[in-house]
N, C-alpha and C positions, 0 to 999 in steps of 0.2 A: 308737293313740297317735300323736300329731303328733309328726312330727321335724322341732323348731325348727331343725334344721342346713343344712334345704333353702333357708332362707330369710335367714336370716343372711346375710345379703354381705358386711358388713366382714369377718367372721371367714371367711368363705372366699375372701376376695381374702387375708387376711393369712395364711393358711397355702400357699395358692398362690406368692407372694411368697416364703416362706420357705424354698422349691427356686430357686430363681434361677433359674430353667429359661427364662422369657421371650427373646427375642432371640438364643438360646444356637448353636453351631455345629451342622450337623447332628450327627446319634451313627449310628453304625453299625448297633446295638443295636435301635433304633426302625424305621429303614429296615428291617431285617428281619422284625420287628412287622408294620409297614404289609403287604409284601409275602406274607408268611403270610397276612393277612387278604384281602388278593388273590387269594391260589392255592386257597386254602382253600374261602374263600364264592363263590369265581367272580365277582367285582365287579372294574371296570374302575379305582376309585379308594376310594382308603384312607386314613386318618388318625392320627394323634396330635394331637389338638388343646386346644389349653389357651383357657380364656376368660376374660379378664382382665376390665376393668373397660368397657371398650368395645367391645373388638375380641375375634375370635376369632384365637387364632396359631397355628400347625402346626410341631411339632418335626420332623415328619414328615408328607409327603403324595407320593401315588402314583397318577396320573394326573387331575392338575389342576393348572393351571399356577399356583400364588396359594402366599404365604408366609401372607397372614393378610387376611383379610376384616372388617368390621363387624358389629359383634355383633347387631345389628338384621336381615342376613341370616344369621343362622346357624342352623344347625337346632344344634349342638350347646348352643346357649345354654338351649334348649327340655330337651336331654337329662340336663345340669346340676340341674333343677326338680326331677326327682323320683329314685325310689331302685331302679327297677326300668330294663330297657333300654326307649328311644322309637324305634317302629319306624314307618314310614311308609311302607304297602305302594305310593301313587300321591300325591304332592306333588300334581298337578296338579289330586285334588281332595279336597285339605286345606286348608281355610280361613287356616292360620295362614303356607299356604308356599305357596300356588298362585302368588301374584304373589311369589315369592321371586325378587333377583337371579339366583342360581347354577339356579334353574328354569326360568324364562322365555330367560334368557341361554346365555353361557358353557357350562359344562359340560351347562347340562339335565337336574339332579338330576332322576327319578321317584322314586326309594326309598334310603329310608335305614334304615338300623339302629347305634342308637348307645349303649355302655356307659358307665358313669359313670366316671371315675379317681374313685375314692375314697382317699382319705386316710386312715392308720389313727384321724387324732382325727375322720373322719366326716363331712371334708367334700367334695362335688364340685368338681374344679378342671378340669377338661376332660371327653374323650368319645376312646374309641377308636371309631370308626367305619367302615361300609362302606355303601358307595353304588353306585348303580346307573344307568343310565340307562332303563331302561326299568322299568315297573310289575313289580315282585313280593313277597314275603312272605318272611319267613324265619322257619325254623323254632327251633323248641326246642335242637336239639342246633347250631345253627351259635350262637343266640344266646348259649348256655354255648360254645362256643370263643372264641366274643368277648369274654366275659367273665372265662376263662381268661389271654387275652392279656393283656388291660387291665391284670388282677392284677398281670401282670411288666414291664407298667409303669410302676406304682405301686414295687414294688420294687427296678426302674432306679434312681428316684429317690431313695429312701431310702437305698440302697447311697455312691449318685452322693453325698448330702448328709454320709456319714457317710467319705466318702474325702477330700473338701476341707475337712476340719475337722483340725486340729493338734490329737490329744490333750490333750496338757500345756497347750497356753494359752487353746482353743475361735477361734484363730482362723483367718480361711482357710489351707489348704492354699498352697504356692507355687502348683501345679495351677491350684486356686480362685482364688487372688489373680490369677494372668495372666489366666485367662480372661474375668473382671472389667474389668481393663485393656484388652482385646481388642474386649470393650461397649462402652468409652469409645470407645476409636478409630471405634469404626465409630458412636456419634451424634457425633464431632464430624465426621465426612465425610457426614453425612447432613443435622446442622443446625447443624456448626459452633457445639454447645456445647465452653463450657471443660471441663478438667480439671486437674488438677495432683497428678502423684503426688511422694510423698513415700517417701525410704528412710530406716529411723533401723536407726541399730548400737550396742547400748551399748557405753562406752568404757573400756576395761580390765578385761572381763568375763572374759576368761581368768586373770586375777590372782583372778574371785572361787572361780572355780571350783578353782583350784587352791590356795586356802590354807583355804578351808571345806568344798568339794567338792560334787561333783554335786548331791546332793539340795539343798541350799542354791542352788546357782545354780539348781535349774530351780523353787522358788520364789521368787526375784529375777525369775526370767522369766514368770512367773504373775503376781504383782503387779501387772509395769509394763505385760505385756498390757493388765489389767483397769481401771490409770491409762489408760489409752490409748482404748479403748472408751468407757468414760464419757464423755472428754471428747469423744468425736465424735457428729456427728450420726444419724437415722434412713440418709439416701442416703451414709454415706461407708463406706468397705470397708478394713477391718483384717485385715492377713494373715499370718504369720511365712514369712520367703522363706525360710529355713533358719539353724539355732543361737539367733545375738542378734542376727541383722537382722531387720527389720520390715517391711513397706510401708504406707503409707497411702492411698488414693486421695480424693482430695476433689474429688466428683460436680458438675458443674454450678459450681463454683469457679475466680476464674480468678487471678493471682500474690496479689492482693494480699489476698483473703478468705483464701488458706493459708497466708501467711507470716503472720498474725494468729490464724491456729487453730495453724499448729506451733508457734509459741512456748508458746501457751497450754500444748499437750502437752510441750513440754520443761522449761517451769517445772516444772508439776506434778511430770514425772520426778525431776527434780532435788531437790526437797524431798519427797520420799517417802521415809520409812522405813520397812524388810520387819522385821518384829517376830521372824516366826517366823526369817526368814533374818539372824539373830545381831544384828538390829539394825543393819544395815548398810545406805546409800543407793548410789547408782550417777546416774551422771547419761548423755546419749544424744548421738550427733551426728544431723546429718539435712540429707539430700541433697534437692532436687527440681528436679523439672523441668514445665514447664507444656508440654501436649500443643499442640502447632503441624505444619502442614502437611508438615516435613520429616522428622516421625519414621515410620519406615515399619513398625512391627509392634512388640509388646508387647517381644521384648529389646530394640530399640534402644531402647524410651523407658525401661527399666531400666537401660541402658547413660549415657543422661547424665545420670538419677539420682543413678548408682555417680560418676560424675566430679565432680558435686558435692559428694557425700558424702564423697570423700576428701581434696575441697581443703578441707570442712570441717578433717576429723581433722588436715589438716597446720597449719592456723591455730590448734590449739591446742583443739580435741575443744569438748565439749556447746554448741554453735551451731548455726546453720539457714543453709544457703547457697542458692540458686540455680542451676541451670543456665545458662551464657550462652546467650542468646537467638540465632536466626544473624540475620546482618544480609546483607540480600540487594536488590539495585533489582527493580522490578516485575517486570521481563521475568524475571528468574533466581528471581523467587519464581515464577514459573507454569512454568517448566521442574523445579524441586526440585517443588514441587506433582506434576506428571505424574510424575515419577522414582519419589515416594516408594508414589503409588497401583500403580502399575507393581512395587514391588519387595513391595507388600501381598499381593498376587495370588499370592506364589510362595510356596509351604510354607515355612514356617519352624521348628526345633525349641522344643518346649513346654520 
């Protein structure tokens, strides 16, 4: 029986996508992975790798100096095809990889051995692999530990998908939401796209909760989640930061496409009635701040958010304010520029 799953691409990019896992911070968890796979098979270099729609990425890799390569040299992209492990005892004389970059070049792959992450809906989204430089073979019982491994990679992710997820409303975790915001940062220092996040609070939510009670507010809070979601696009990211705050991120947007999407989201709030919750509306404030050179890590750009957010609430609740922008001469934007890369570099708390 053909398994139409191997070959499907949209559906296996779009369940790949659906761990966010692309461009993500190292994890610990993996790094250990990788390094088992190391100690284990006796191989000088090891992987986690994910293959997206061009490129292959590495959540993890252990003796090879590359975050992500073109999918055109990858041997994982090969590994992805089919359902069993692609081993390749001598690259140099396999037709498909003898002129391969990573062959000929750089590390000098001869052998590979690579498992599939499988997905429990069944599709390939990367490869756990172990590589070699010189010609050899691997057996049966190393290719079941690699395939062991893989397993708990896959269940990294499911774990990972089901901890940034807010019960009660299905949206991101604060967790999930920062690290979101943390993506942004690092493409707008990379290609200097926009972003623009957005905090919304609703406005005298402790009134609802206290004269109908819990149950009732936390479907008020379920609702205006699901008002909210709709009205955004496929690239923007909805989060609950904690209680009745929200965040919004709006991807590739820069002031004036989100002051045009958050009203759309606060109209809607505002004429929303929860049927099940007594019939009653609520209406939101909402803070934002458009990401620029001087924010230095995912609180600070939360932090002028929050200060618009509140000079909303002080003007009298359910409107959309702004962050001021800083106003700086050239020279002192390239010192804030340096400062802020400088202070990106230092841990900061999640």
């Amino acid at each position: 029986m053909i398994n139409t799953k191997l070959s499907d691409e949209p559906a296996r990019l779009a369940s790949l996508r659906r761990y966010d896992v692309l461009d993500t911070p190292a994890d610990g968890v993996f790094e250990k992975i990788t390094t088992l796979v190391r100690t284990v098979l006796k191989v000088p270099i090891s992987a986690v790798s994910f293959v997206d729609s061009d490129r292959q990425w590495f959540k993890s890799v252990q003796g090879m100096a590359a975050s992500e390569a073109p999918r055109a040299a990858s041997f994982c992209s090969h590994a992805i095809m089919a359902a069993e492990p692609l081993v390749v005892a001598d690259a140099t004389r396999d037709a498909r990889f003898r002129r391969n970059p990573l062959v000929v070049s750089g590390p000098r792959i001869r052998s590979y051995a690579g498992v599939p992450l499988r997905t429990p809906d069944g599709y390939n989204i990367g490869a756990l692999c172990a590589m070699d430089t010189v010609p050899r073979t691997f057996g049966e019982e190393e290719l079941d530990i690699l395939a062991r491994l893989a397993a708990l990679v896959i269940d990294k992710l499911e774990l990972r998908r089901i901890a940034e997820r807010d019960p009660l409303t299905f949206a991101l975790s604060r967790r999930g939401f920062i690290g979101q915001m943390e993506k942004e940062i690092n493409r707008f220092e990379r290609k200097q796209q926009p972003s623009v996040l957005a905090v919304m609070d609703l406005d005298h939510f402790r009134a609802v909760n206290d004269t109908f009670g819990h149950p009732t507010g936390d479907a008020v809070l379920k609702d205006v989640a699901a008002t909210c979601i709709y009205q955004l696009r496929a690239t923007d990211v909805f989060g609950r930061l904690g209680g009745e705050e929200f965040g919004i991120l709006f991807s590739g947007t820069d002031e004036t496409g989100a002051r045009a999407a958050i009203e759309k989201i606060r109209l809607a709030i505002a004429e929303q009635i929860v049927p099940v919750a007594e019939g009653i509306s609520v209406t939101a404030s909402f803070g934002l701040a458009e990401m620029h050179s001087g924010i230095a890590n995912a609180e600070d750009w939360l932090a002028k958010a929050h200060q618009a957010l509140l000079r909303a609430k002080l003007a009298g609740r359910n409107r959309c304010l702004f962050a001021v922008k800083p106003q700086a001469s050239s020279g002192a934007q390239i010192i804030r520029l340096e400062e802020a890369k400088a202070r990106r570099k230092r841990p900061h708390p999640r």
